[in-house]
Z-matrix of the N, CA and C atoms (Angstrom, degrees):
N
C 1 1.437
C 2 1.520 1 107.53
N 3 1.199 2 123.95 1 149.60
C 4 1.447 3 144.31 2 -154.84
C 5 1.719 4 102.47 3 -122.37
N 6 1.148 5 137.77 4 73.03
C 7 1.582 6 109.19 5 153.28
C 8 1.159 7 131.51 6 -92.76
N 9 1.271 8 103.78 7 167.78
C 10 2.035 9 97.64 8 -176.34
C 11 1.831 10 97.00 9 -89.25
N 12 1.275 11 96.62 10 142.34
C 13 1.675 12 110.64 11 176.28
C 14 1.217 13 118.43 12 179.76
N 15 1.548 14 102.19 13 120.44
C 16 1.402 15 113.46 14 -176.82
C 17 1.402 16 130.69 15 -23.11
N 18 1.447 17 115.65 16 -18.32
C 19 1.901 18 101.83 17 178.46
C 20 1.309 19 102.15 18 -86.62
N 21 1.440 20 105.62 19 164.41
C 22 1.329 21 129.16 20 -160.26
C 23 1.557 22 91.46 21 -99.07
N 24 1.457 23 107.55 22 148.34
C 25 1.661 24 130.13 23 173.42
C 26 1.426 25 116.16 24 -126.45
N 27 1.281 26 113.81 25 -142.16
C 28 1.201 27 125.51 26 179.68
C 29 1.795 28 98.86 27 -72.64
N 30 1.813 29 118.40 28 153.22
C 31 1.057 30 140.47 29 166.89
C 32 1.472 31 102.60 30 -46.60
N 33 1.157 32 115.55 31 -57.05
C 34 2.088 33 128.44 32 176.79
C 35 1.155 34 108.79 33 -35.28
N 36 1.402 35 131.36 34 -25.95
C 37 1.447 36 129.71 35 -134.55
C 38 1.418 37 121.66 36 -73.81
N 39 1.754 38 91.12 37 -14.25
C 40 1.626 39 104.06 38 165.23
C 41 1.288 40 110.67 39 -71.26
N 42 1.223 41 113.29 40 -50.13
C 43 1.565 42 124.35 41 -170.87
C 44 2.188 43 111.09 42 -43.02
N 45 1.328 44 95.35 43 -48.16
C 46 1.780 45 102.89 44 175.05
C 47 1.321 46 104.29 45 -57.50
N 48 1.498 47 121.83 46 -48.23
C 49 1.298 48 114.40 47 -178.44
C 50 1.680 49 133.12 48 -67.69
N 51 1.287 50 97.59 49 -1.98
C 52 1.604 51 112.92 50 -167.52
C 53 2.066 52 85.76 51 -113.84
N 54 1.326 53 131.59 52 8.49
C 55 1.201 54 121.35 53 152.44
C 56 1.266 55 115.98 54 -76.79
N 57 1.388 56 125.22 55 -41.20
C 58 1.176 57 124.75 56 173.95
C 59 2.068 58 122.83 57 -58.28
N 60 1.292 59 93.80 58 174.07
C 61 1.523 60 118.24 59 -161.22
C 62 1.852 61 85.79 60 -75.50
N 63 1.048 62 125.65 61 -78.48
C 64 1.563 63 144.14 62 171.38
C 65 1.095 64 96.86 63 -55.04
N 66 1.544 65 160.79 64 -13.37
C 67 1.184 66 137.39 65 153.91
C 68 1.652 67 104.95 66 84.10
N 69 1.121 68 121.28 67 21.37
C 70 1.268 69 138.22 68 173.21
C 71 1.429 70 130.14 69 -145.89
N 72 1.335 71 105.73 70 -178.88
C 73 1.918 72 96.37 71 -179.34
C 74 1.647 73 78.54 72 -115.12
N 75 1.779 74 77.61 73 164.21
C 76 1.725 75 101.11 74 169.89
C 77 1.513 76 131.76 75 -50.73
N 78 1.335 77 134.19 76 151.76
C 79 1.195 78 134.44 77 172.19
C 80 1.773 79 98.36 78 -93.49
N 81 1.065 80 114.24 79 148.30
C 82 1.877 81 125.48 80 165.92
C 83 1.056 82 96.99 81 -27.47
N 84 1.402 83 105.58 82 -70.18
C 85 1.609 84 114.69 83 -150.16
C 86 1.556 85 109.89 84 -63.38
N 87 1.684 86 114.46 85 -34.29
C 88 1.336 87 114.84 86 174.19
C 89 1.528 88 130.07 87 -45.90
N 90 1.370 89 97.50 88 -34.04
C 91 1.882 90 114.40 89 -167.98
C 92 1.685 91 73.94 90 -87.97
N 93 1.428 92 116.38 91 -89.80
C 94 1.582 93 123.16 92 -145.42
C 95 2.037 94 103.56 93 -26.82
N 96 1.567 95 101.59 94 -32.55
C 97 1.681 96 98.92 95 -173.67
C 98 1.435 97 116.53 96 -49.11
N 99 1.596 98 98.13 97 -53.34
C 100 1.617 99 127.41 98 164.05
C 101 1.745 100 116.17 99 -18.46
N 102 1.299 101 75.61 100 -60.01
C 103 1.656 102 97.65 101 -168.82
C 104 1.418 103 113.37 102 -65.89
N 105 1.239 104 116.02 103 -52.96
C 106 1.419 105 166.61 104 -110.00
C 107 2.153 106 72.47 105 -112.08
N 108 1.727 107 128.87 106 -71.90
C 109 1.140 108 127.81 107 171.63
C 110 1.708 109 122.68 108 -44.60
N 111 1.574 110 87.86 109 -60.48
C 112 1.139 111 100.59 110 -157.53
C 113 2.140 112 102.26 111 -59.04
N 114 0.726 113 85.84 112 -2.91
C 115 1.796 114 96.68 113 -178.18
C 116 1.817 115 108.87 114 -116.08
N 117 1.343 116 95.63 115 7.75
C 118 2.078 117 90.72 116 -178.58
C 119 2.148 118 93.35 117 -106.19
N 120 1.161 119 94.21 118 174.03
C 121 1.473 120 110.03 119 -176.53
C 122 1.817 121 89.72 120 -69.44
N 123 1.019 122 129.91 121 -38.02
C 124 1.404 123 123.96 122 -166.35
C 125 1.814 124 102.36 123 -56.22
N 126 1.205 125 124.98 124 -44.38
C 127 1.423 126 118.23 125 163.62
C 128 1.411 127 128.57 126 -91.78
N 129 1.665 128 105.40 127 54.75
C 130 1.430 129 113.23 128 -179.78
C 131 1.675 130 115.90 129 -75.97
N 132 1.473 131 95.31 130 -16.73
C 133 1.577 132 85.73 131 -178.44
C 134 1.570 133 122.81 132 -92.52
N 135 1.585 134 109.66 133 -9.79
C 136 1.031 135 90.88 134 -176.38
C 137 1.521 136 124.20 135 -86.46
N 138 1.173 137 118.68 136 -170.97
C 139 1.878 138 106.82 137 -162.23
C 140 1.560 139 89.31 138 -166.22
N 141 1.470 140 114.90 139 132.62
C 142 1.505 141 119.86 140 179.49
C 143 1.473 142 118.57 141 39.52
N 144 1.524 143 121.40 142 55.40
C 145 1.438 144 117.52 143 164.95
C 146 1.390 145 89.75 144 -111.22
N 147 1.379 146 98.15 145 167.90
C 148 1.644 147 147.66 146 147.71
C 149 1.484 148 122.39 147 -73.81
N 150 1.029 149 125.75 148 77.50
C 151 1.150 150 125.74 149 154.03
C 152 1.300 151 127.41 150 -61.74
N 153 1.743 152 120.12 151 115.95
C 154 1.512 153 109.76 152 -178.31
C 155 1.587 154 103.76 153 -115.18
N 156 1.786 155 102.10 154 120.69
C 157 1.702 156 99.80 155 146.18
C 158 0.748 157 137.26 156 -96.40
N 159 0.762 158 149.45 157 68.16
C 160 1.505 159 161.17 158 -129.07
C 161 1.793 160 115.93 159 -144.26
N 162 1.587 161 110.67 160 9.96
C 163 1.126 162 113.69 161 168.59
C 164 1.887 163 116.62 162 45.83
N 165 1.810 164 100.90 163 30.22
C 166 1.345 165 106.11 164 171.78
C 167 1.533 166 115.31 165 88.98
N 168 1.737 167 117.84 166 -13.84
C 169 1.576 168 100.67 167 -175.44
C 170 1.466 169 108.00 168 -80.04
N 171 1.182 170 135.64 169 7.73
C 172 1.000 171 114.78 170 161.47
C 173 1.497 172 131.46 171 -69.69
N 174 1.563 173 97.04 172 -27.66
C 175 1.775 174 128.72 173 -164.19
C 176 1.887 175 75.29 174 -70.71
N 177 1.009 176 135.46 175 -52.45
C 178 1.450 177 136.52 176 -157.26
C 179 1.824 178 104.42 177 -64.20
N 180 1.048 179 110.09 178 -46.39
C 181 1.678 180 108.56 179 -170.98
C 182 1.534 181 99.51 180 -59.83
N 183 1.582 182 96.95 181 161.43
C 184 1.520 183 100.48 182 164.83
C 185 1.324 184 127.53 183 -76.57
N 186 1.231 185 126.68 184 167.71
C 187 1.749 186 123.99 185 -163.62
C 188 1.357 187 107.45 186 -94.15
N 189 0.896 188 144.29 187 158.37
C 190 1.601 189 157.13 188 -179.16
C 191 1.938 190 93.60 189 -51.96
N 192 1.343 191 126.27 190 -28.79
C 193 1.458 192 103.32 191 173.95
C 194 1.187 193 124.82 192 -92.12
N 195 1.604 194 113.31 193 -9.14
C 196 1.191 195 115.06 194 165.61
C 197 1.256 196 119.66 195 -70.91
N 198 1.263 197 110.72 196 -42.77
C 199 1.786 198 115.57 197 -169.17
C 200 1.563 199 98.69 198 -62.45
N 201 1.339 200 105.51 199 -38.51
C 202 1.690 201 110.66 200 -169.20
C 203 1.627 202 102.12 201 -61.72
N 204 1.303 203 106.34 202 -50.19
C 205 1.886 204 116.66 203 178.15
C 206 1.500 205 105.97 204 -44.10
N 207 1.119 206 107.96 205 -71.70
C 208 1.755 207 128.04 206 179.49
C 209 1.531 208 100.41 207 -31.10
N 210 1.804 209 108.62 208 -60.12
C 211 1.587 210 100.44 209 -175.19
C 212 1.709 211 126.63 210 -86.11
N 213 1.228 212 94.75 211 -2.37
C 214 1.480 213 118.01 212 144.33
C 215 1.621 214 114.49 213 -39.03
N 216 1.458 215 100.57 214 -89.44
C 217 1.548 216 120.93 215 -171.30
C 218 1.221 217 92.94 216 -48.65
N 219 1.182 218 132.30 217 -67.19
C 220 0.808 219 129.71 218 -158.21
C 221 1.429 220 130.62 219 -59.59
N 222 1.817 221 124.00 220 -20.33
C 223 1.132 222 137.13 221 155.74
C 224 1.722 223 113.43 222 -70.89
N 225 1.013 224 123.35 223 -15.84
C 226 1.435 225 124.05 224 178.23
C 227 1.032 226 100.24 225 -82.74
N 228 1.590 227 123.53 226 -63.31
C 229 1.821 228 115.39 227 174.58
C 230 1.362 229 150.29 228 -63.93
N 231 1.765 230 85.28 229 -9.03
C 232 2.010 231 88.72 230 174.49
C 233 1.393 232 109.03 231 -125.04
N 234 1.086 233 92.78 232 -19.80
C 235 1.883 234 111.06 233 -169.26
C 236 1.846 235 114.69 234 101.92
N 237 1.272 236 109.49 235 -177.81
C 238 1.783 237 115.06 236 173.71
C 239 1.703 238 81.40 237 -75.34
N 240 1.984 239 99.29 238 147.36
C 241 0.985 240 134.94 239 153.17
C 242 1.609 241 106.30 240 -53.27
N 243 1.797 242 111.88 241 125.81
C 244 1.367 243 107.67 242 166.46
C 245 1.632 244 103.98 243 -82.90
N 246 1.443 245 85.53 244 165.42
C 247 1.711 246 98.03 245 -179.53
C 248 1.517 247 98.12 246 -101.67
């Protein structure tokens, strides 16, 4: 999880934020809302989800068939890694 907050990190730190969908990190209040539901009677029904805040970078990575495709191709063109 990503929030925005004044201390300083790594030089990159723009770079994580430009993975995301909004092109930013989270505000407090954004996650705590999250939280803040997922813990009120209004989400009584749900049962074993995943909630992602993640401000969309997940939506950004590739999906489990791509990576699988990729390591696909990728075993046809170089071969298995020797040990």
């Amino acid at each position: 999880m990503m929030i925005n907050h004044p201390m300083k990190g790594s030089p990159d730190i723009a770079n994580y934020a430009s993975l995301t969908a909004f092109g930013r990190f989270a505000y407090c209040d954004e996650v705590a809302n999250a939280v803040l539901f997922v813990a009120s009677d209004e989400a009584s029904y749900m049962t074993g989800s995943i909630v992602m805040v993640d401000g969309g970078a997940s939506a950004m990575q590739p999906s489990h068939t791509q990576l699988t495709e990729g390591r696909e191709h990728y075993l046809r063109t170089y071969g298995a890694p020797s040990a």
